[in-house]
KEMI-736235 format. One record per residue (C-alpha): residue in three letters; x, y, z. Coordinates in steps of 0.02 Angstrom, whole numbers, padded with zeros to 5 digits, always signed. Layout:
BEGIN
alaXYZ;...
END
This chain:
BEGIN
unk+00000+00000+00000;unk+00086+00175-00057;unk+00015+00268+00076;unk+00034+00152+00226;unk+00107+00245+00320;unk+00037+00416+00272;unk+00046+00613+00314;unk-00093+00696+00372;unk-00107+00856+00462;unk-00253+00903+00547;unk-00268+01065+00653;unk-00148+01132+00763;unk-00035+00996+00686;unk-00075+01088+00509;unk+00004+01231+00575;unk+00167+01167+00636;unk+00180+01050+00465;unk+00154+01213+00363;unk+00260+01321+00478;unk+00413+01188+00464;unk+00388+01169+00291;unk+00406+01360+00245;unk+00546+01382+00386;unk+00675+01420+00254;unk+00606+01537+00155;unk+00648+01432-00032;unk+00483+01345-00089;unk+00399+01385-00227;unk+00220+01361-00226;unk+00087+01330-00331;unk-00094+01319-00283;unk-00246+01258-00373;unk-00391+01321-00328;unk-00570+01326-00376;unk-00669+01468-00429;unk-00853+01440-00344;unk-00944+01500-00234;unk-00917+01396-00080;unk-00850+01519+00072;unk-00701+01415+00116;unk-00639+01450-00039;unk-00485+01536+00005;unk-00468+01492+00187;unk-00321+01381+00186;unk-00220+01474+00053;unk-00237+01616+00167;unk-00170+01507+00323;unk-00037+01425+00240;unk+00043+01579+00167;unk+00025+01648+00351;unk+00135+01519+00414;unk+00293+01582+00323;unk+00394+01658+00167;unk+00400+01578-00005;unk+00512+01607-00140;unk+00389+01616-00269;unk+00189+01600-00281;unk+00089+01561-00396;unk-00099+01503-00415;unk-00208+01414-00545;unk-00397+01457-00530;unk-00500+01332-00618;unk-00653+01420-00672;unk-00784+01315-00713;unk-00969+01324-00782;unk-01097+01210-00829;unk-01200+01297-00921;unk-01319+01362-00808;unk-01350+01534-00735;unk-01293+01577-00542;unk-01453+01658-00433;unk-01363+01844-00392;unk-01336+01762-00205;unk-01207+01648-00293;unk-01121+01762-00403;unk-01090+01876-00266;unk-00997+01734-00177;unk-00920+01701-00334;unk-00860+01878-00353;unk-00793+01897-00158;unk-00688+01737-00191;unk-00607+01794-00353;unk-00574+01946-00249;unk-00468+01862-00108;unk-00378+01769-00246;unk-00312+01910-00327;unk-00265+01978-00153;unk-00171+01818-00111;unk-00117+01793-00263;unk-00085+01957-00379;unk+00011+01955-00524;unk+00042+01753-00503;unk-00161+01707-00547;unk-00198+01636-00699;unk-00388+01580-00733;unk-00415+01409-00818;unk-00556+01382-00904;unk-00632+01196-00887;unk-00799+01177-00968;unk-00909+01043-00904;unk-01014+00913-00977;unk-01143+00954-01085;unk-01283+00879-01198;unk-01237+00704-01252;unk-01040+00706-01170;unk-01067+00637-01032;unk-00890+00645-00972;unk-00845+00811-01007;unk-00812+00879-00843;unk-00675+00755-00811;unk-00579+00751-00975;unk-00565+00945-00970;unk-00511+00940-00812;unk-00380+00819-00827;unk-00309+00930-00986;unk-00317+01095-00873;unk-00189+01041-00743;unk-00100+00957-00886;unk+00044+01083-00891;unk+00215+00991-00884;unk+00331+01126-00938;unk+00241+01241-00797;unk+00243+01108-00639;unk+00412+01083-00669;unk+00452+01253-00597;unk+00391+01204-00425;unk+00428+01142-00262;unk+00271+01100-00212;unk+00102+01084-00290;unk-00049+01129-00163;unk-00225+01061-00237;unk-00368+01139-00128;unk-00531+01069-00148;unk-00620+01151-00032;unk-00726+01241-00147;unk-00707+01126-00336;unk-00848+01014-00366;unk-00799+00833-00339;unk-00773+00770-00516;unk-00654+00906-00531;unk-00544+00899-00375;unk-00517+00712-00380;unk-00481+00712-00577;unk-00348+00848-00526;unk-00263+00755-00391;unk-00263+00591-00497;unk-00193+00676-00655;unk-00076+00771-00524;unk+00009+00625-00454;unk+00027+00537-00627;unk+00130+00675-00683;unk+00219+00714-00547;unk+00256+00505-00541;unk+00309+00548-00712;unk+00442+00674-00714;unk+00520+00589-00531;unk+00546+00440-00655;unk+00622+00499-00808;unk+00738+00586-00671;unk+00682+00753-00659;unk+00626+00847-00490;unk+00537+00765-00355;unk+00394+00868-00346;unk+00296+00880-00182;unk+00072+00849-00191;unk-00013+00917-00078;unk-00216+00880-00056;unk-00289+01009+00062;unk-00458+01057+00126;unk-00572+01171+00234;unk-00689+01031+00289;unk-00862+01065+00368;unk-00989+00917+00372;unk-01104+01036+00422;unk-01086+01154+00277;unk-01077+01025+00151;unk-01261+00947+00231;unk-01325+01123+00220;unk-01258+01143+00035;unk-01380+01030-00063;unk-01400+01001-00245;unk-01518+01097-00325;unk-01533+00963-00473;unk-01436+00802-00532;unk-01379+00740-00710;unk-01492+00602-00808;unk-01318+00519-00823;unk-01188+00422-00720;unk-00997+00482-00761;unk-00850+00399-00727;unk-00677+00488-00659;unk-00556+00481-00830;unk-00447+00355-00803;unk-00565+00284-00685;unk-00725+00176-00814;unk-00692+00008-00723;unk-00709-00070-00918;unk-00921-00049-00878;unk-00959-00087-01041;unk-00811-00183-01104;unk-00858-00336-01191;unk-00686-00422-01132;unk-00745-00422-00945;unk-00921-00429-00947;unk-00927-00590-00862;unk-00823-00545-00727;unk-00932-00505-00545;unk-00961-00330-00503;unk-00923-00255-00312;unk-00973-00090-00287;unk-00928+00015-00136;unk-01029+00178-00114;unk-00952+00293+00003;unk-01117+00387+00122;unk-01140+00548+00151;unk-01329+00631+00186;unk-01458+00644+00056;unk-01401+00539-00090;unk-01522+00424-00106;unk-01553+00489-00296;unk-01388+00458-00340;unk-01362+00278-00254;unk-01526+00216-00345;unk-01461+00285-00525;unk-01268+00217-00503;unk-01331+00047-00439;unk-01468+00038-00594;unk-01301+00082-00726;unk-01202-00070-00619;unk-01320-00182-00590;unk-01171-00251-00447;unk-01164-00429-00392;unk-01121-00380-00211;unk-01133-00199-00127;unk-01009-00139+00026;unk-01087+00032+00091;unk-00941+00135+00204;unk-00989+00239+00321;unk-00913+00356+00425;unk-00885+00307+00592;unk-00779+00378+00711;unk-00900+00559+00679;unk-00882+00718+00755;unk-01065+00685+00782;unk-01084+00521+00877;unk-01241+00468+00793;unk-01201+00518+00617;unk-01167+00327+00581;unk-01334+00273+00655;unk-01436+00401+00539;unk-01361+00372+00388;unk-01419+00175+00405;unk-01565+00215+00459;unk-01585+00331+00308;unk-01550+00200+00208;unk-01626+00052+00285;unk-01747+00031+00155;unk-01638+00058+00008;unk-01481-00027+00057;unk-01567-00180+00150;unk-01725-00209+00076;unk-01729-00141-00133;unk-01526-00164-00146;unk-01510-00320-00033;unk-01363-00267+00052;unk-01291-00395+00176;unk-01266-00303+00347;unk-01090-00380+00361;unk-01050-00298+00205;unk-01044-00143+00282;unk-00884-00062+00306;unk-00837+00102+00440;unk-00731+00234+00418;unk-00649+00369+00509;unk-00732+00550+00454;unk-00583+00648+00518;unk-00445+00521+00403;unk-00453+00484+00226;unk-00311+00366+00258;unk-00436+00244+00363;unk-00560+00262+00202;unk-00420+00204+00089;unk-00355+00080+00207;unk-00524-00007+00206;unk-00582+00001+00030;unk-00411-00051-00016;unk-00397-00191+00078;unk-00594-00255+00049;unk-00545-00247-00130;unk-00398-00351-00118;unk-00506-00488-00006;unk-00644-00474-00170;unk-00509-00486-00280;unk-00426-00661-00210;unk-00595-00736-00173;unk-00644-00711-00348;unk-00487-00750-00428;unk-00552-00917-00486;unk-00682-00815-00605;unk-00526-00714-00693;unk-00550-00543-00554;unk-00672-00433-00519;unk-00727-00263-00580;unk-00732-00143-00424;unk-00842+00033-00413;unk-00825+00155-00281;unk-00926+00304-00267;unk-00861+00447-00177;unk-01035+00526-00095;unk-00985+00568+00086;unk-00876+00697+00144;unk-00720+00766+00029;unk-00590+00702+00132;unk-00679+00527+00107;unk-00698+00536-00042;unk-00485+00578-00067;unk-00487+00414+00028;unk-00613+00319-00113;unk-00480+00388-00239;unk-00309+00337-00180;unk-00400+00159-00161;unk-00446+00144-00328;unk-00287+00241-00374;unk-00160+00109-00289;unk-00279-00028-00352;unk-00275+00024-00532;unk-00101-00026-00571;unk-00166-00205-00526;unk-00286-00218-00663;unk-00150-00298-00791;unk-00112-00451-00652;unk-00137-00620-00666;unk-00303-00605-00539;unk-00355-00452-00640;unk-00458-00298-00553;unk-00521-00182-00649;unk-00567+00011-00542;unk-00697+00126-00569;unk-00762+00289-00507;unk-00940+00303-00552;unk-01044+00473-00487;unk-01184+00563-00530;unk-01136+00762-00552;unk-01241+00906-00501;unk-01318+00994-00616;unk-01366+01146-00515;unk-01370+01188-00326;unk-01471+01280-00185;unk-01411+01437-00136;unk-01251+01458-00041;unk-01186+01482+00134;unk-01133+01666+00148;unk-01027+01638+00302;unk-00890+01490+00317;unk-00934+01382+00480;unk-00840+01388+00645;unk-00827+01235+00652;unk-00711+01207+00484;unk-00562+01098+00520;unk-00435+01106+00423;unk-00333+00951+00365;unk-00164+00941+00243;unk-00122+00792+00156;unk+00070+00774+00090;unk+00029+00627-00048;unk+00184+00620-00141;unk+00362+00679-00134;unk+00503+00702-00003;unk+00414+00599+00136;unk+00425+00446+00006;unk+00616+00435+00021;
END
């Protein structure tokens, strides 16, 4: 497992990483942000930079649209966010476009994102690559950090510069409860890189284990991913240690009926996982796929789905599963990884003030730490 052991930095502990890791005044820096309308969304660029000096600073705003229009409430977030960028940023912003999916391209969203942060000749120039999700819509933060780490693996192995990743993220499950989808896509999209070979004609006799990720209120979205998978066994996660005790408790009873009585969802299939670390996520869908994967091997593998709907920081640790997993797909006990989600199409209005509760966590995915 790449990331057993792992860095994570949560809190106070964020502070001293950051502090420590700035100490000398040489690192050059380059964040990637997203332009929403989410009020976290510069919160830990803001805290990081006030940790120490930098030698140089730069930050890539990926400005996205879908198409539809933002109530004046959003904009005005929008607006106030683009404003603290420029502040933390000045003359170092530069906007990315990354157009998301549309009529009859399904996987839009993805694909363009993947090309945005595709910039070899400009990573190169850095120390250390931040990606804040905070406030980027799922399919576009986790296609980011995917891409990220490919290219970064990349240029370590054809001997250039060891490039530090960096995942970070203002996390409030309160905010992200509160900050519901206004509408959903007809369609199910897959991460790029990510299909699981769905609809390849080569494995379509292999089972099908699907592990949706919970989080509140997707009950839309489980019933439309499990109709395109039509799985042969389902492993719900849930979160569990929670900053609220219950949290575990209401999302099964929430589901009862779906998971246990339409899907058929044995209760031992159920897996927990820590809400404050992504690492626990990973460590268990990683390690239930690789118990899947040797009880099947008889049958030629397994295809495996895992569908990040909980929390973000969950849903980093849904990715660097299927991420560590996917380089196992060419084996002799083949398993073949996919990241299947439903995106939003439009939301409710947003939260004008950022929680105080937010935590905020850094994860240090690849780079010096691997030596």
């Amino acid at each position: 497992m790449r990331w057993d052991p792992y860095q994570l930095y949560a809190g106070s502990e964020f502070d001293r990483f950051w502090t420590k890791h700035l100490a000398d005044g040489s690192r050059k820096l380059l964040f990637i942000v997203g332009r929403g309308f989410d009020a976290r969304a510069a919160v830990v660029p803001q805290r990081i930079l006030g940790r120490g000096k930098v030698a140089a600073l730069h930050g890539w705003v990926l400005h996205y649209q879908n198409g539809q229009p933002n109530s004046a409430q959003a904009q005005q977030r929008i607006h106030a966010n683009a404003a603290a960028f420029h502040q933390i940023f000045g003359s170092g912003l530069t906007e990315i476009d990354v157009h998301m999916r549309g009529a009859g391209n399904s996987h839009a969203t993805s694909r363009n994102t993947r090309r945005a942060v595709t910039r070899r000749d400009e990573l190169v120039q850095y120390t250390d690559v931040i990606v804040d999700i905070s406030a980027m819509p799922r399919t576009i933060g986790l296609t980011a950090i995917a891409q990220l780490i490919a290219l970064l693996d990349e240029f370590a192995f054809r001997g250039g510069p060891s490039i530090n990743l960096h995942v970070v993220v203002a996390e409030s499950v309160v905010a992200d409860k509160r900050l519901t989808a206004g509408s959903l896509s007809d369609t199910v999209t897959s991460l790029s890189g990510f299909s699981g070979q769905l609809t390849a004609e080569s494995t379509i006799n292999l089972p099908r284990v699907w592990f949706p990720v919970l989080g509140e209120g997707q009950s839309a979205r489980l019933e439309r991913i499990r109709d395109e998978l039509d799985p042969d066994e389902i492993c719900p996660t849930i979160p569990f240690p929670s900053r609220d005790p219950r949290r575990g408790d209401r999302l099964i009873e929430e589901y009862r009926q779906l998971l246990f009585d339409d899907f058929r969802v044995e209760p031992a299939n159920v897996l927990y996982a820590s809400e404050y670390n992504p690492f626990e996520a990973y460590r268990q869908i990683y390690s239930a796929i690789d118990r899947y994967r040797d009880s099947l091997s008889d049958l030629g593998g397994c295809k495996v789905y895992v569908s990040p709907l909980s929390s973000k920081l969950l849903s980093v640790g849904a990715l660097l599963a299927c991420y560590d997993h996917k380089g196992d797909s060419a084996g002799p006990d083949r398993v073949n990884v996919g990241i299947p989600y439903v995106e939003s199409v439009s939301y409710g209005e947003p939260i004008d003030a950022v929680d105080p509760g937010i935590d905020v966590y850094s994860l240090w995915i690849r780079g010096d730490w691997e030596k």
